[in-house]
N, C-alpha and C positions, 0 to 999 in steps of 0.2 A: 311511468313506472317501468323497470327494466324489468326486462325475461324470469330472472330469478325472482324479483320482487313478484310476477304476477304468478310465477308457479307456486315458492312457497306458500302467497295468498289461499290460492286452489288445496293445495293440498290441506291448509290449515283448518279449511271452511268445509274441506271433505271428511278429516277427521273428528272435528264438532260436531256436524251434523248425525255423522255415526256415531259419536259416542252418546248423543242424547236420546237416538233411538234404541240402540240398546239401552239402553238405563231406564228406558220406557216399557222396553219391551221385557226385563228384569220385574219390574213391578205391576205388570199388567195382571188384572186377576186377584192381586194378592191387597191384604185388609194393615199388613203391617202392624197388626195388632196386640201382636204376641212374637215372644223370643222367637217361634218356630219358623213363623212368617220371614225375620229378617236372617234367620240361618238359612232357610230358602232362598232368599236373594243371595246372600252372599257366596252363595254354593253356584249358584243359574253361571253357565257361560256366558251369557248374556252381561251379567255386571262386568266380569271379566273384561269382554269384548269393549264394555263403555273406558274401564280406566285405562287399558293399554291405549285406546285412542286419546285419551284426555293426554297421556303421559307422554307420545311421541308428537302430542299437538302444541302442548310445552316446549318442545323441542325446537319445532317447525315458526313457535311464535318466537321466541328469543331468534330465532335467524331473520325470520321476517323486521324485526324490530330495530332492529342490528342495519337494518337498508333503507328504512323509513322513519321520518316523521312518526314520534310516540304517537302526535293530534291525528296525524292522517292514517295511520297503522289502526289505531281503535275503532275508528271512522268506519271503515273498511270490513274491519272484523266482524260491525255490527250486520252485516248480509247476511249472516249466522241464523238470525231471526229469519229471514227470509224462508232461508232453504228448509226450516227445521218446522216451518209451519208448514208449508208444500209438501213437505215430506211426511209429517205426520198426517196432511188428510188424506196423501196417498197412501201410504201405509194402513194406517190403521185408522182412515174414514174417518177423521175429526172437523168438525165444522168450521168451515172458513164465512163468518158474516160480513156483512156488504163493510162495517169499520173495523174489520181487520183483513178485509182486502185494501182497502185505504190505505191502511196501515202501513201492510207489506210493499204497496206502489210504491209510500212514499219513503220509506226505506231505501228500498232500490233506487230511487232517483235521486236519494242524498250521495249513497255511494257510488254513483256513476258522474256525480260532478265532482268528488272527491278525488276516486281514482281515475278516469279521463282529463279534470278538469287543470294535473299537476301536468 
């Protein structure tokens, strides 16, 4: 993988990760119940924050894609998972059980013979 391939990767998998935590952190609390509830969210900086990442993350995948293998591009992207469960139990204390520590290992170790293994 060359230089640009592995930073676009980074940056792509920096911006997903942030935009699911905002979008997490937009609904946290809230019942979603009612009109009030989703004019709340849509008002929160927070949503904000998730779609401007989603929308420069677009950006960042069409370049990534552009340099790699679609197969080994999606591949790749799927460390998303990773980062976004680590990061939620850091965040906001979500429980990581012994099989979805599994999980995440084997995650990781699919993408690490995907992107080393080229």
């Amino acid at each position: 993988m060359s230089m640009l391939s592995l930073a676009l990767w980074l940056v792509n998998l920096t911006l997903d990760t942030t935009g699911q935590l905002a979008f997490k952190a937009a609904a946290r609390g809230r019942t979603l119940s009612t009109p009030a509830h989703w004019r709340a969210v849509a008002s929160s900086l927070w949503i904000w924050i998730g779609i401007s990442c989603y929308c420069v993350e677009f950006l960042t995948w069409i370049a990534f894609v552009t340099l790699m293998p679609l197969s080994e591009a999606v591949l790749l992207a799927s460390v998303n998972i990773v980062t976004v469960m680590i990061a939620a139990r850091w965040i906001y204390n979500e429980t990581l059980r012994p099989l979805r520590t599994l999980g995440i290992l084997l995650v990781a170790a699919g993408v690490a013979v995907v992107g080393f293994g080229t």
